[in-house]
C-alpha positions as CSV (number, residue, x, y, z in Angstrom):
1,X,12.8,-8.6,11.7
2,X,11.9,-12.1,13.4
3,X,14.5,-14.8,12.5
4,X,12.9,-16.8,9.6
5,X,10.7,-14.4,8.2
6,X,8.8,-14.8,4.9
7,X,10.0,-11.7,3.0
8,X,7.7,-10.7,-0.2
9,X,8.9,-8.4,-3.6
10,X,6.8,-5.9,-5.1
11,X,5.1,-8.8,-7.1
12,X,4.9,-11.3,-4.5
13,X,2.8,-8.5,-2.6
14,X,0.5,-8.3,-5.9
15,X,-0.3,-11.4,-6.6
16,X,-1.1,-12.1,-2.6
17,X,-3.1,-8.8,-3.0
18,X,-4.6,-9.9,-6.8
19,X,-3.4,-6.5,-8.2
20,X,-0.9,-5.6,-10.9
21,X,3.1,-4.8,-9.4
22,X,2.2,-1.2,-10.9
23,X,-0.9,-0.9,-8.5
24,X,1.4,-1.9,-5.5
25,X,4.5,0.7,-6.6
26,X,1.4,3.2,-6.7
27,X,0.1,2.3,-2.9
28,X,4.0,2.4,-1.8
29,X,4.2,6.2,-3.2
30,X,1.3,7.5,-1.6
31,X,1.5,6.3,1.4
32,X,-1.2,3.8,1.1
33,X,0.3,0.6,2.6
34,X,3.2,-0.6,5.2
35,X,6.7,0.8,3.7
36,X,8.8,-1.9,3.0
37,X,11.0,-3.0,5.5
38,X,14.4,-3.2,3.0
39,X,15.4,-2.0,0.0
40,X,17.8,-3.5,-2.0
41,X,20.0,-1.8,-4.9
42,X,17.5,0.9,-4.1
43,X,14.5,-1.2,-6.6
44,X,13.9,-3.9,-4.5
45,X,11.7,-3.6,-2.5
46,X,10.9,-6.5,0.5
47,X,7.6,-6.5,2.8
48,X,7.7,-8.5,6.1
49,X,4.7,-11.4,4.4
50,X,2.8,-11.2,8.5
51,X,3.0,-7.1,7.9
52,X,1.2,-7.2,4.6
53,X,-1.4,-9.9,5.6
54,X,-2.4,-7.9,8.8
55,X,-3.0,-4.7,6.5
56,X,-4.3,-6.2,4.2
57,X,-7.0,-7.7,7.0
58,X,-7.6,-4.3,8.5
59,X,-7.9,-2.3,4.4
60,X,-11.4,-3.5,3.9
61,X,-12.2,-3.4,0.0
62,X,-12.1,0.0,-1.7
63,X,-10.8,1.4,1.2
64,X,-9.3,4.7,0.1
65,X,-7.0,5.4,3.2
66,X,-3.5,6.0,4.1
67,X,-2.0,3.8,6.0
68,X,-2.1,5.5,9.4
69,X,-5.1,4.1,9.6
70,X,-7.1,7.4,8.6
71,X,-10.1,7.0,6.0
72,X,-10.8,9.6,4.2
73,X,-13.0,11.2,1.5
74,X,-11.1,12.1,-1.6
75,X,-12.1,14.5,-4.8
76,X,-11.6,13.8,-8.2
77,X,-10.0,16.5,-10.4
78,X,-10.3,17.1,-14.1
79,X,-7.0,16.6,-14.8
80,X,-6.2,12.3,-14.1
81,X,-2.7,12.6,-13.3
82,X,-3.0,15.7,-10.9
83,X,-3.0,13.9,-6.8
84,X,-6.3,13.8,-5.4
85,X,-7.0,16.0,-1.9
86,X,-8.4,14.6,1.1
87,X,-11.4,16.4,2.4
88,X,-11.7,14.9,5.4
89,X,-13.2,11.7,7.3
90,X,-15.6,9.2,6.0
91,X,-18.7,9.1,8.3
């Protein structure tokens, strides 16, 4: 970490972002964004501010990736709370 960074919580990231601290939480847990680059008292969590403006500048809207970069097609299951599958790349 560069001397001087701007460090953002879990709710600094949402508002920047314009989603709820829940919706963030959910993109950290799949895999959907940058993980954060400290955790502190092990709820904490602390993005580099530069880390989450580039990915959020590459995400595109509605962008159902992971954050490797991969975009992929997903399929929705009856049940809501069961993970959704990839099944494979978006043309």
């Amino acid at each position: 970490m560069a001397s001087g960074s701007e460090l953002w919580t879990t709710t600094e990231v949402a508002n920047y972002l314009g989603v709820k601290p829940g919706t963030v939480s959910a993109y950290r847990h799949r895999g959907q964004m940058p993980p954060p680059l400290q955790t502190l008292r092990e709820r904490t969590h602390l993005w580099e501010a530069r880390t989450i403006r580039e990915w959020n500048a590459r995400r595109g809207v509605g962008a159902n990736s992971a954050y490797n970069g991969e975009s992929r097609e997903v399929t929705a299951r009856a049940d809501p709370h069961e993970w959704l599958e990839p099944v494979g790349p978006v043309p």
